[in-house]
C-alpha positions in Angstrom: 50.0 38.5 102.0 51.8 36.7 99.6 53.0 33.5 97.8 55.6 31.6 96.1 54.7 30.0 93.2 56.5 27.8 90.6 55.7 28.4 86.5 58.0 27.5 83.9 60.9 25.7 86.0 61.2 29.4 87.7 60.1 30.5 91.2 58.5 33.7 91.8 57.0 36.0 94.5 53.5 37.5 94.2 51.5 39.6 95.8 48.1 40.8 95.0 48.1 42.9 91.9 51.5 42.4 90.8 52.4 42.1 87.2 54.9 39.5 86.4 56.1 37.7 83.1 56.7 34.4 83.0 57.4 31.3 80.3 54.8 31.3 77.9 51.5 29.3 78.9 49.0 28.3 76.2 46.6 30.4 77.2 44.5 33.3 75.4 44.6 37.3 76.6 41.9 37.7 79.0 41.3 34.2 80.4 41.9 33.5 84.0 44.4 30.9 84.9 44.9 29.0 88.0 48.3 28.4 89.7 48.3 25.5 92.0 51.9 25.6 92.2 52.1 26.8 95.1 55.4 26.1 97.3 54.8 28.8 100.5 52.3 31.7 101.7 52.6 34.2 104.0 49.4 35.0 105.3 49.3 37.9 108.6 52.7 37.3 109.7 52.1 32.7 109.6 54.5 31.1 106.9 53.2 27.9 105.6 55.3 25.7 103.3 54.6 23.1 101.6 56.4 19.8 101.1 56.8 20.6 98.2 53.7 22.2 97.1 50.6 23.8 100.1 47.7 21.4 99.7 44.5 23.6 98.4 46.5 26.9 98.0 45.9 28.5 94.6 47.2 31.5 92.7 44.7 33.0 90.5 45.9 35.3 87.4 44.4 37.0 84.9 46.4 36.8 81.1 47.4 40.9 79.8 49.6 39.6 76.9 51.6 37.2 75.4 54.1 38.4 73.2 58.2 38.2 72.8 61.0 39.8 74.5 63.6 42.1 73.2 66.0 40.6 70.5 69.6 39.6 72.1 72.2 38.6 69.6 74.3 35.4 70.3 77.4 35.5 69.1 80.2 32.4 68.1 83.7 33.6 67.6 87.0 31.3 67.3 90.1 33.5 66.7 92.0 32.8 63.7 90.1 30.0 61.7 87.6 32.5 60.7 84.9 31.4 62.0 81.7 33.7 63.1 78.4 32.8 63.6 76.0 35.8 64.4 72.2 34.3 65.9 69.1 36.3 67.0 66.8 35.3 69.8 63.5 36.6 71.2 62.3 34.9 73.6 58.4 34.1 74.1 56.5 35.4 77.2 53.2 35.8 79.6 52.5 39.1 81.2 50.5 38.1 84.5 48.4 40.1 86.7 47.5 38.1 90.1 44.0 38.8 91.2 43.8 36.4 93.9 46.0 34.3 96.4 44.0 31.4 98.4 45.5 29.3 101.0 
């Protein structure tokens, strides 16, 4: 069984106990949150998909962390006019662990 559900202008494909991050939500470690997002689920071998979203499906996930990603460095170069501009960037996250997909 599984879904696909829509967080943070992304799309993603969960199963049961899979561990996904995703844009931060404003939500504390430990607290359960409910995805009704849903756009498709496959449940013994029968796709339904919504138009856009499945009517009653839910995704339910519990919050492990939230926390930031790992630093990339932006970089702006123009060739002879001296110009350089070095930027850091880390961006924020979720960590998700799906407990329960209903629909």
């Amino acid at each position: 069984m599984y879904a696909i559900i829509e967080t943070g202008g992304k799309q993603y494909r969960v199963s049961q106990g899979d561990v996904l991050r995703v844009e931060k939500l404003p939500y504390a470690e430990g607290e359960v949150v409910e995805l009704d997002k849903v756009m498709a689920v496959s449940k013994d071998g029968e796709l339904t998909v919504g138009k856009p979203y499945v009517e009653g499906a839910k995704v339910m996930a519990t919050v492990l962390q939230n926390g930031k990603a790992d630093k990339i460095i932006v970089l702006k170069y123009k060739p002879k006019k001296n110009y350089r501009k070095k930027q850091g960037h880390r961006q924020p996250f979720t960590e998700l662990q799906i407990d329960n997909i209903e629909g």
